[in-house]
SELORO-489163 format. One line per 8 residues: number of its first residue (from 1); their letters; for each residue x, y, z of C-alpha. Coordinates in pm, whole numbers. Example, Ala and Ser with C-alpha at 12.3 -4.5 7.8 and 13.67 -1.06 7.14 Angstrom:
SELORO-489163
1	as	1230:-450:780  1367:-106:714;
This chain:
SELORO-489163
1	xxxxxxxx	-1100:-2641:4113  -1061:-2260:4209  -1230:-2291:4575  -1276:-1883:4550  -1560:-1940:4320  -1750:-2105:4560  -1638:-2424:4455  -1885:-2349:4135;
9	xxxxxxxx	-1725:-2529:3822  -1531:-2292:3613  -1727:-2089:3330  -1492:-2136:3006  -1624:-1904:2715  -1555:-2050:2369  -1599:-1789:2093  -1873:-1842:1826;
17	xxxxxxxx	-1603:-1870:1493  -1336:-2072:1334  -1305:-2350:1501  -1687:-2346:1723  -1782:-2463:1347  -1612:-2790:1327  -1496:-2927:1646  -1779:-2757:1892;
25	xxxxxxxx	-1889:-3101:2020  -1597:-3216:2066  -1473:-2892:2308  -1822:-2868:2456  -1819:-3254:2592  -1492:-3239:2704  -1495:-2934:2922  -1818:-3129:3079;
33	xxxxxxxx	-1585:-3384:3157  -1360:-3216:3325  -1601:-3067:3541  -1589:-2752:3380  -1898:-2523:3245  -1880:-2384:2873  -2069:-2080:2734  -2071:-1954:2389;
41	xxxxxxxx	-2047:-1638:2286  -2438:-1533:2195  -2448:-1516:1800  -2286:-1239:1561  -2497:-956:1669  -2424:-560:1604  -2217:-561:1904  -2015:-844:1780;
49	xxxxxxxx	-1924:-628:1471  -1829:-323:1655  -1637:-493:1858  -1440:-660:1521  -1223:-356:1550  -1022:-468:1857  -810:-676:1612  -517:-445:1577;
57	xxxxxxxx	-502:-467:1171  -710:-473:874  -575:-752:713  -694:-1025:846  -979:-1241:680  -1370:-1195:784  -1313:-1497:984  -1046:-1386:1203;
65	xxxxxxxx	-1222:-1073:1259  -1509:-1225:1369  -1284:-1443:1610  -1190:-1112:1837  -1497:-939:1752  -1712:-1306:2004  -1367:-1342:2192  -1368:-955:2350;
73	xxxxxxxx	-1737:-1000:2457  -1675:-1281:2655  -1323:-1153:2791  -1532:-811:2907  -1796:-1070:3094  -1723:-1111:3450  -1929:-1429:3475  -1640:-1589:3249;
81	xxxxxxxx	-1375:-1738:3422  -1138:-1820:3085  -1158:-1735:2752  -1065:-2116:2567  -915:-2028:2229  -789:-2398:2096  -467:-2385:1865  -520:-2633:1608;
89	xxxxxxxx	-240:-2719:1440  -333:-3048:1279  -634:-3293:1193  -632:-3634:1042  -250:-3543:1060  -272:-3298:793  -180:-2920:889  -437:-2670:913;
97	xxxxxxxx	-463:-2279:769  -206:-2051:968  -494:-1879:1124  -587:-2180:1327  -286:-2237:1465  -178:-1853:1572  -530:-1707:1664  -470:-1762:2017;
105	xxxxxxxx	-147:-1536:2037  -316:-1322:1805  -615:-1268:2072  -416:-1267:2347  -188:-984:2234  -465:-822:2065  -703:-774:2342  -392:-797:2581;
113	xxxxxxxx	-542:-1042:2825  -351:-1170:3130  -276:-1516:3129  -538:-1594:3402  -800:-1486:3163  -707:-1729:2848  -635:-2086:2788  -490:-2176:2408;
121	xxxxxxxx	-509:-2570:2432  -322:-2707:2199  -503:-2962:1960  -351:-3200:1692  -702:-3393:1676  -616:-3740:1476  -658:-4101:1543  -442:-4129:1813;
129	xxxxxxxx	-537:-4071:2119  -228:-4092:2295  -58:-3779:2145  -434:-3644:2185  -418:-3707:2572  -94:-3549:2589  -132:-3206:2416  -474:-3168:2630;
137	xxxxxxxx	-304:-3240:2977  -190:-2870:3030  -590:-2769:2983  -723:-3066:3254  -425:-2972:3477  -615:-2589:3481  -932:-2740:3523  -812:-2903:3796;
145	xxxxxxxx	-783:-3269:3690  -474:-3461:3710  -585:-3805:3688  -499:-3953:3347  -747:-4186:3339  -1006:-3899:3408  -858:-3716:3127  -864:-4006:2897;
153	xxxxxxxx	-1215:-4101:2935  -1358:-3762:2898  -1148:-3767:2534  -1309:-4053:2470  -1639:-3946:2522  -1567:-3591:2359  -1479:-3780:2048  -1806:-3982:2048;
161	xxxxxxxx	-1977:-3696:2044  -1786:-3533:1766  -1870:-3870:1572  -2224:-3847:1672  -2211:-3461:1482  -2070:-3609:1202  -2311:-3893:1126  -2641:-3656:1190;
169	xxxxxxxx	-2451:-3395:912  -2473:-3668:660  -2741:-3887:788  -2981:-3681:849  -2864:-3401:575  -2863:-3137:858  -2629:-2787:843  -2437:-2759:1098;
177	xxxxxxxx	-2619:-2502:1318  -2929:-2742:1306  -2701:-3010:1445  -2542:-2778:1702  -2862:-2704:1792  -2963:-3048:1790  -2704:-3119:2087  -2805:-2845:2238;
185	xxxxxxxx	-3166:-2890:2300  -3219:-3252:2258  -3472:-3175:2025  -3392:-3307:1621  -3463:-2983:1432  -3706:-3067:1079  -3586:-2879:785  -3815:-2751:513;
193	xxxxxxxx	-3944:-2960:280  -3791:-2834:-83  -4012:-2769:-428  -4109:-3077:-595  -3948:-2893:-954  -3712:-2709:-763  -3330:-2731:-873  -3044:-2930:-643;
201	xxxxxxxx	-2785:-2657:-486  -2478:-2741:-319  -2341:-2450:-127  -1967:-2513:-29  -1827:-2285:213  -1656:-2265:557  -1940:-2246:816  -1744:-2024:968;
209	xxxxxxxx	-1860:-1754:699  -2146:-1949:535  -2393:-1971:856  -2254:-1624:976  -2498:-1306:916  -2261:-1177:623  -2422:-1472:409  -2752:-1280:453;
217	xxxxxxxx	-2932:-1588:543  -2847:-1774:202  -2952:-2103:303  -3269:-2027:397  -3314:-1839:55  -3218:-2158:-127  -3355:-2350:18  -3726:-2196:-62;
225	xxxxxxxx	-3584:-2289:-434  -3484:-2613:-454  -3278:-2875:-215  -2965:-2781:-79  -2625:-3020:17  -2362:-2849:182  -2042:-2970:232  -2062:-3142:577;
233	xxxxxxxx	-2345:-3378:477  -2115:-3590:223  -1947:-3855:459  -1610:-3793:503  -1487:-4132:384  -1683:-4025:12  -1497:-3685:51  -1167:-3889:90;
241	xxxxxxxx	-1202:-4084:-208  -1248:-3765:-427  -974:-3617:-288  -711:-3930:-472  -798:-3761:-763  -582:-3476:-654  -226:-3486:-653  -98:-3503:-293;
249	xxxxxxxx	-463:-3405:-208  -388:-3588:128  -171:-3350:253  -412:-3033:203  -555:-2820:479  -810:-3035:610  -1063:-2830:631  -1022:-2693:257;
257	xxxxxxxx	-985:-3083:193  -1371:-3120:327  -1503:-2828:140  -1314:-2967:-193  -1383:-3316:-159  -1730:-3291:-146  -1710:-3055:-404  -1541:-3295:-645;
265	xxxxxxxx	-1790:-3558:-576  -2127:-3355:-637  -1953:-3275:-919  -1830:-3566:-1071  -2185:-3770:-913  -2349:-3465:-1139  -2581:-3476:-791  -2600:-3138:-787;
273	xxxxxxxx	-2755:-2883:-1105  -2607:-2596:-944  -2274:-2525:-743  -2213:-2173:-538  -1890:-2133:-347  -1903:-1943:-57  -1552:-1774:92  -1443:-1456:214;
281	xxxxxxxx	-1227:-1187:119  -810:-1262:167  -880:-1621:260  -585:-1810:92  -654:-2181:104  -985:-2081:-53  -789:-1948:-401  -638:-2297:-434;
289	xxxxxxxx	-941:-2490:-376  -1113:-2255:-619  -898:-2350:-923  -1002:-2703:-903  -1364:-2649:-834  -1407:-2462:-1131  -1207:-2653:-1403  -1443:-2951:-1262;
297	xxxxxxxx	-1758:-2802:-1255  -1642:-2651:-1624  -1592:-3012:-1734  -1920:-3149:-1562  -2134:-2825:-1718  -2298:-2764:-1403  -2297:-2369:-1351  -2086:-2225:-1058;
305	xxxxxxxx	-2108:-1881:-889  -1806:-1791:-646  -1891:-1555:-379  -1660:-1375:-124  -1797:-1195:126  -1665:-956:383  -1838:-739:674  -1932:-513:412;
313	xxxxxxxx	-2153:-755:175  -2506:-586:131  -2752:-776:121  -2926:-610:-229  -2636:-706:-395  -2623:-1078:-253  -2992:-1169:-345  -3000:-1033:-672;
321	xxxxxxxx	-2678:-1240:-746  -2841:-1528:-636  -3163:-1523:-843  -3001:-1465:-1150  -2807:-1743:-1073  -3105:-1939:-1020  -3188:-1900:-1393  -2868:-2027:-1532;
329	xxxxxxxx	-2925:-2433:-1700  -2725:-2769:-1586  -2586:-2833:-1945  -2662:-3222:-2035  -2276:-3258:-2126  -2096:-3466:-1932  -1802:-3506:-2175  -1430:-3393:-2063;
337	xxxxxxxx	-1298:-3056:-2212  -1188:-3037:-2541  -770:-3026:-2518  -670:-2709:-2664  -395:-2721:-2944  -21:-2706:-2815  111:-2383:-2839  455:-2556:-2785;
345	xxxxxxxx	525:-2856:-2948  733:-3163:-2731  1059:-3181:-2811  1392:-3491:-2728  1592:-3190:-2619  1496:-3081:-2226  1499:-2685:-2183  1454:-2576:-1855;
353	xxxxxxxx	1265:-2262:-1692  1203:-2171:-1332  1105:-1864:-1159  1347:-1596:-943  1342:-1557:-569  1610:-1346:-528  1957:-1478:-654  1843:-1806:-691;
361	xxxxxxxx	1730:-1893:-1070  2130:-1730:-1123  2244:-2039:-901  2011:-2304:-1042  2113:-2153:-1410  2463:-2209:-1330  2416:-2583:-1151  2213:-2729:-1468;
369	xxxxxxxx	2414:-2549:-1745  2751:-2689:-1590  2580:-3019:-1600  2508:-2928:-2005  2113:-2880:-1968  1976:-2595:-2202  1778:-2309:-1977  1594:-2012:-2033;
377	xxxxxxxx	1709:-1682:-1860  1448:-1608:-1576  1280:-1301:-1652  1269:-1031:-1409  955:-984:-1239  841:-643:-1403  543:-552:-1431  469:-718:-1733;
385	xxxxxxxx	531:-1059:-1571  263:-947:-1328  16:-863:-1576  36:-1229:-1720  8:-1405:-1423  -254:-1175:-1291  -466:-1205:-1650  -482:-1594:-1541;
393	xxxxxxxx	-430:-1649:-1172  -743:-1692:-908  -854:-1368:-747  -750:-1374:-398  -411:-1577:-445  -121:-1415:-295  87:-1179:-476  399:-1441:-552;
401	xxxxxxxx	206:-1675:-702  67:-1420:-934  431:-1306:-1024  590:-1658:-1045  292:-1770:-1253  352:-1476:-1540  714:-1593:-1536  622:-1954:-1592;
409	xxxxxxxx	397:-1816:-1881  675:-1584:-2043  930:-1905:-2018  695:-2106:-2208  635:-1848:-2465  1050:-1818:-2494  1118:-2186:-2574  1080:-2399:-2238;
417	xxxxxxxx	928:-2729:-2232  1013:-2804:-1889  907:-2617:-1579  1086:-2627:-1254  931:-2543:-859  969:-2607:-550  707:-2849:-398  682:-2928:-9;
425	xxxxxxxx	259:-2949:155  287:-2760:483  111:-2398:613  126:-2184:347  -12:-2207:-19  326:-2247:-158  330:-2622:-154  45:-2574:-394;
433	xxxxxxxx	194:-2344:-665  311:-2597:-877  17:-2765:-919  -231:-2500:-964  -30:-2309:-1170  -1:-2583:-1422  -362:-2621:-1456  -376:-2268:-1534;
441	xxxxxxxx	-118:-2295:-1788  -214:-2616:-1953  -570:-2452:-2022  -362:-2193:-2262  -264:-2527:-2457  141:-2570:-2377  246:-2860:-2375  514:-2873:-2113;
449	xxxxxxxx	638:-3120:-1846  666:-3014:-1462  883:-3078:-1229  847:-3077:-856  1145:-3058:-641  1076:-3109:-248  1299:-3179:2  1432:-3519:36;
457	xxxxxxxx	1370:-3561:410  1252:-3818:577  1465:-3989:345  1276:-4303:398  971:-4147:241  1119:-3875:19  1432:-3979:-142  1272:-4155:-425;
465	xxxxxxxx	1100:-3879:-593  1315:-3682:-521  1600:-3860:-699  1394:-3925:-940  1357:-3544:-1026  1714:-3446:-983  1766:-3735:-1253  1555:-3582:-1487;
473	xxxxxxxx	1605:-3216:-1428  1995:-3282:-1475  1939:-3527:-1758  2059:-3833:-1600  2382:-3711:-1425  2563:-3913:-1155  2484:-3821:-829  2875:-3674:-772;
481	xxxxxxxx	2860:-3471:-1109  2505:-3301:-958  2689:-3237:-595  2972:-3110:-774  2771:-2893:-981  2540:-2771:-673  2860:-2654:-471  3007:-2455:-763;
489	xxxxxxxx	2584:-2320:-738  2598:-2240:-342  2935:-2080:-366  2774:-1813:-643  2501:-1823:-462  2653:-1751:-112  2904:-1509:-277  2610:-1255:-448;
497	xxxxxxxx	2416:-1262:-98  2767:-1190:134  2824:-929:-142  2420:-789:-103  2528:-757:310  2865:-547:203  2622:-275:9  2385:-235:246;
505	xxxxxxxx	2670:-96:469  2844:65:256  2573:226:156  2498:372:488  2909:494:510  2999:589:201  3141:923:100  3024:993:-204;
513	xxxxxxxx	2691:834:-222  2633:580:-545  3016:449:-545  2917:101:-424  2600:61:-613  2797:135:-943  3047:-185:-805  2753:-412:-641;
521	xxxxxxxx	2611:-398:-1050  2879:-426:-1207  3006:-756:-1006  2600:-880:-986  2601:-894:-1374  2912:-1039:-1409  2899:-1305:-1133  2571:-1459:-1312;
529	xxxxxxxx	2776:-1554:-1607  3043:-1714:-1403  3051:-2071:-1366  3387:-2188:-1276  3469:-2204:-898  3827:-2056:-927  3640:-1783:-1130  3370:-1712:-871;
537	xxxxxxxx	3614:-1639:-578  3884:-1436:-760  3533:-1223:-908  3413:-1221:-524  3740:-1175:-392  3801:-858:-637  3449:-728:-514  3597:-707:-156;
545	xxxxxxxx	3913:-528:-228  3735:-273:-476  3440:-194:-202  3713:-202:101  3890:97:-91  3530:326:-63  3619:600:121  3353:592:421;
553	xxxxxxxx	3287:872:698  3108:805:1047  2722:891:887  2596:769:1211  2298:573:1079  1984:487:1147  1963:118:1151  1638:-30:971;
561	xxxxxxxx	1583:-481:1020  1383:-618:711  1159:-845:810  885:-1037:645  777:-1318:428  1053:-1462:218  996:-1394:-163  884:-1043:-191;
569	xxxxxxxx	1171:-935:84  1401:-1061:-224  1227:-976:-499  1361:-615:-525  1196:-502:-837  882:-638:-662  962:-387:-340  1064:-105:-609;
577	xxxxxxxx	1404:-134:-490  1290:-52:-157  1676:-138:7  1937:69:-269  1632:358:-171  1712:303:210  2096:266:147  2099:610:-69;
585	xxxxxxxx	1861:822:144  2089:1163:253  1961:1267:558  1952:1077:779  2157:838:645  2038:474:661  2168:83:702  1969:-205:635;
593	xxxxxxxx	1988:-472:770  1764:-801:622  1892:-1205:769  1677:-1318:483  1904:-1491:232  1852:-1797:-8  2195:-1904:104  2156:-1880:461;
601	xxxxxxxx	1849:-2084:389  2014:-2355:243  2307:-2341:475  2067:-2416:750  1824:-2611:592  2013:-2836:340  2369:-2826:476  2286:-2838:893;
609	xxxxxxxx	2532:-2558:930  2543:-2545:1311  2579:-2144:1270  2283:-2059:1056  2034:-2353:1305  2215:-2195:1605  2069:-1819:1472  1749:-1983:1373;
617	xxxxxxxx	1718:-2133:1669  1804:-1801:1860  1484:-1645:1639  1243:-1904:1729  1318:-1921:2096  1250:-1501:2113  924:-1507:1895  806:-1807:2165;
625	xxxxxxxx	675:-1588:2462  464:-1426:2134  373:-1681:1909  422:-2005:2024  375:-2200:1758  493:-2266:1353  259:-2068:1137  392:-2157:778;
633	xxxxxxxx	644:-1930:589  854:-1696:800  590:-1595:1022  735:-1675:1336  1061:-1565:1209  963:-1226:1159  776:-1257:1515  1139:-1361:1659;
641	xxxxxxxx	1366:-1068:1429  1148:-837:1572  1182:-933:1978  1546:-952:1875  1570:-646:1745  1587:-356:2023  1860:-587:2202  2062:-599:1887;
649	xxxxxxxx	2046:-198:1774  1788:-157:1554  1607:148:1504  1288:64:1297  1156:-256:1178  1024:-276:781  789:-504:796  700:-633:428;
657	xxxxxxxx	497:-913:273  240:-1001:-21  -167:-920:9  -334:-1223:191  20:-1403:316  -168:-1519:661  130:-1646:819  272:-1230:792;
665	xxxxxxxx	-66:-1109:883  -56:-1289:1228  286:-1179:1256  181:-814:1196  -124:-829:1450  135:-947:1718  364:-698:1609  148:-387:1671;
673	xxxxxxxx	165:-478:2043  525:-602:2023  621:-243:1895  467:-103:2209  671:-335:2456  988:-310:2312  906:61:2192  1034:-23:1814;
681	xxxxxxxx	873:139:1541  717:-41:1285  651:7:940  442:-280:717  442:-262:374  230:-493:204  310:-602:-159  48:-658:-408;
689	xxxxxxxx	-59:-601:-787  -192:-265:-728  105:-123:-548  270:202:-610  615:373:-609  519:741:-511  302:640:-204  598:399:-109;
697	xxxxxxxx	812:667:-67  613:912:103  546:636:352  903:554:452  984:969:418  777:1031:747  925:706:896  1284:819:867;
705	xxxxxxxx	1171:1129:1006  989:921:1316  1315:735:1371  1505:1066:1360  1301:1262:1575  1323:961:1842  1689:926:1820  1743:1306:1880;
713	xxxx	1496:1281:2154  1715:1005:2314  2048:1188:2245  1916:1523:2391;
């Protein structure tokens, strides 16, 4: 212990949100243990809502907000020694939502406290307690305890008490703030008795927003009409067994996995008349849970109200909402949903559709017609595409799954009957496209089969299915016919992107402006109808000689790094052509540069090229020192490109990504203080439905003219 403090044990503050709500006991006992004192934040107040506008952006979900509105009242108390902000990556060895695991960096940078004023523990809370010990020795080793055995008995007891939380949820049918309180006082709190006549309400919801102020006191409300089950008092072993209804369902967030399996059990149990769930605005697990909740509660008739909330909700609004759902009726049905008719019919002959990222569908075209599968072209995604995945996708999903989704639905309407995505349950939602997204189009009536390709490693677990869907997706071809055809693939594929790096130069250099676009479209359109290899380097190889005959001057050019989340940074109709703009601006001229490439990607990732995992290595090791840890997508990435970048000549960073993407929102919190440090502009675009061209432009006008300015400044 810190013998300046009078040999007092050290006050650790632990923030009243996210995490407080599920693992509370567990943090609370073990800080006891290790001789240390812990203090909440005092509940959301007025003062905790003011002080929701030290987190540097907008974007973030209520939840997060909420996180730095407790966190900067106890880092401004002097009677706080350390500010504890756990990083949970994983429990019950399933990953959790992106904003668990980079909130600490995200406070720390945010309200820029030293390092002697915050602790982010890391926690992977599962059944082993040996890996538990070991991620938790860095916080007992501040506390001052080095003995293991000291350490392992306070986890120990830490855990019991978690258990102990657990069994009163469900036991004793208690909320979690009554059980909180519970440990708190000693004292079991009695809840109110409900109406004899009164209806049976289950409220699922994160009680990170549901027993927040924003919720206007709901359960209370509800509670004076009828009984009410929320989510934590179904055990978790009966929340478990709903979940093997859902495909992969153990490999979901596991804290969505709790608010859907009980969900899916009141449901199916037809416990419940009435079903309200309870999110908030932006939260992306949420919009994948939702899609299941409501085909079920569809299927069971039991009425369902979804509610997102924000620090905005009024509370007029709220109640009147609720009463009038109040007055809806259970329906008696219990029988399934009637199957709509098949809008396409099955056929013996396999045609193929997938969605773009990119140059990618040109690739995959090329591998599966060379192995004599039938495919439909990939539509571009315009903003018709948008407008049919938006007319049927959830309301807060993230913009690519909105656009992929209208392209599944337009290939489908143009003669596919099988489906192609990638697959893979990590951080971010797009493990969970495929899935939801054929729900969503079955209930149109296609008939259709999916396939899910994921990647084959650990083979020992993966190989299987996944040669098991390369062998139907290529219609039975041998294993060295499907290599063979996946080089001829990669080389298009790595030819389109090397000749994608040659324009954005030559843009910047060129003469007379337009030369190399008029080249870079010509050889784009005819390399996607290429599919011999000889073919595809003589057609790459004539690219090279045209563009090296460009006449070029010194433009001296401002230098812009794309950075951001994977799919919308290639999707250039999607960023209304946001690079060829960049590349063809006069004055100042500019050269953009973006790492983001599906071949580098599979270079690295598939191939082990020691170049492309020496770079991403390089990328991970500079976004370290500002977030530590894996958030899901190319969060980090973008965290790293943009450390990277003052060292390596950039002028400005473009930061872009969809509406909702967490792992790019914590990446763009940390990047408003990175920007400072390394004194890099940055500009974030953020991609969604609602998006338009004119304001785009105006946007990046003034930010050429900030880089400008700055560069004369520097020259003078």
């Amino acid at each position: 212990m810190d013998d300046t403090r009078d040999n007092r044990a050290l006050r650790i503050g632990i923030p009243r949100a996210m995490g407080y709500y599920y693992l509370y006991p567990f943090f609370r006992t073990l800080l006891r243990e290790l001789g240390a004192e812990p203090v909440v934040s005092p509940p959301t107040n007025a003062r905790t809502l003011e002080r929701m506008e030290a987190c540097p952006t907008d974007e973030p979900c209520l939840a997060v907000k909420l996180h730095f509105g407790h966190a900067d009242q106890l880092a401004a108390r002097e009677d706080i020694d350390l500010v504890c902000i756990p990083v949970i990556t994983h429990v019950e060895r399933t990953a959790c939502c992106p904003k668990f695991i980079g909130i600490g960096d995200m406070v720390r940078h945010g309200l820029r406290l030293p390092e002697e004023r915050i602790i982010t523990p890391l926690l992977d809370y599962g059944d082993d307690e040996g890996a538990l010990r070991r991620v938790l020795r860095p916080l007992a080793e501040r506390l001052g305890v080095t003995d293991r055995g000291h350490l392992r008995r306070a986890i120990h007891t830490a855990r019991e008490a978690q258990e102990w939380f657990r069994a009163r949820c469900v036991e004793d049918a208690l909320t979690t703030p009554e059980v909180f309180a519970w440990l708190e006082t000693g004292v079991r709190p009695t809840p109110p008795v409900p109406p004899p006549d009164g209806p049976t309400i289950a409220v699922i919801g994160h009680p990170y927003v549901l027993y927040e102020p924003v919720s206007q006191g709901m359960i209370a409300v509800l509670r004076a009409a009828g009984r009410v089950i929320t989510a934590e008092m179904i055990a978790p072993a009966t929340r478990t067994a709903a979940m093997e209804a859902v495909s992969e369902g153990d490999r979901m967030w596991p804290f969505e996995a709790q608010l859907l399996g009980a969900a899916l059990h009141l449901l199916r149990t037809r416990t419940v008349d009435k079903m309200i769930l309870v999110g908030s605005f932006e939260c992306g697990p949420e919009s994948i849970i939702e899609s299941y909740i409501e085909e079920e509660a569809e299927r069971q008739g039991i009425p369902l109200m979804v509610l997102a909330l924000d620090e905005h909700s009024g509370e007029a609004g709220l109640m009147t909402r609720l009463e009038a759902f109040l007055d809806t009726e259970k329906t008696e049905s219990g029988d399934p949903l009637p199957v709509p008719t098949p809008h396409v019919a099955t056929r013996e002959e396999m045609v193929i559709g997938f969605p773009s990222m990119g140059h990618l569908d040109v690739a995959i075209r090329t591998a599966l017609e060379s192995l004599g599968v039938r495919t439909v072209p990939t539509p571009r995604t315009t903003q018709t595409c948008v407008e049919m995945g938006r007319a049927l996708a959830p309301e807060f999903v993230c913009f690519p799954f909105t656009a992929t989704l209208g392209q599944l639905h337009y290939l489908l309407e143009h003669g596919a009957n099988t489906l192609l995505m990638v697959g893979g349950k990590q951080y971010c939602r797009l493990g969970w496209y495929a899935q939801v997204q054929e729900k969503l189009l079955r209930k149109l009536g296609y008939d259709f089969k999916l396939l899910i390709i994921d990647a084959p490693t650990p083979l020992h677990q993966k190989w299987s299915n996944f040669n098991s869907v390369m062998k139907t997706a290529t219609g039975g071809a041998s294993w060295p016919r499907i290599l063979d055809a996946l080089y001829t693939a990669f080389l298009q594929l790595q030819a389109l992107d090397r000749a994608d790096a040659m324009a954005h130069r030559l843009r910047a250099l060129e003469r007379d402006q337009g030369t190399v676009d008029r080249i870079h479209e010509r050889y784009t359109r005819t390399m996607a109808h290429t599919r011999e290899r000889r073919a595809i380097r003589t057609l790459e190889a004539e690219f090279f000689a045209e563009t090296a005959a460009i006449p070029t001057e010194d433009t001296h050019p401002l230098r812009i790094r794309i950075v951001g989340e994977i799919w919308v940074v290639l999707e250039q109709l999607v960023t209304r052509n946001v690079e060829r703009w960049l590349g063809g601006h006069a004055d100042p001229r500019v050269w953009v540069q973006r790492e983001h490439s599906t071949s580098h990607w599979f270079r690295g990732h598939i191939l082990g090229n020691r170049e492309a995992l020496r770079r991403d290595a390089e990328i991970v090791d500079a976004a370290r020192p500002w977030l530590a840890h894996k958030v899901g997508g190319h969060g980090q990435i973008t965290v790293g490109q943009m450390a990277m970048g003052r060292a390596e000549g950039v002028d400005g960073i473009l930061h872009i990504f969809p509406f909702t993407c967490m792992p790019e929102i914590i990446a763009q919190n940390i990047l408003v203080r990175m920007s400072e440090e390394f004194d890099l502009p940055v500009l974030t675009y953020i991609v969604s439905e609602q998006m338009g061209e004119a304001g785009m432009e105006t946007r990046l006008e003034s930010f050429l003219d900030i880089l400008d300015e700055r560069r004369g400044w520097a020259a003078g």
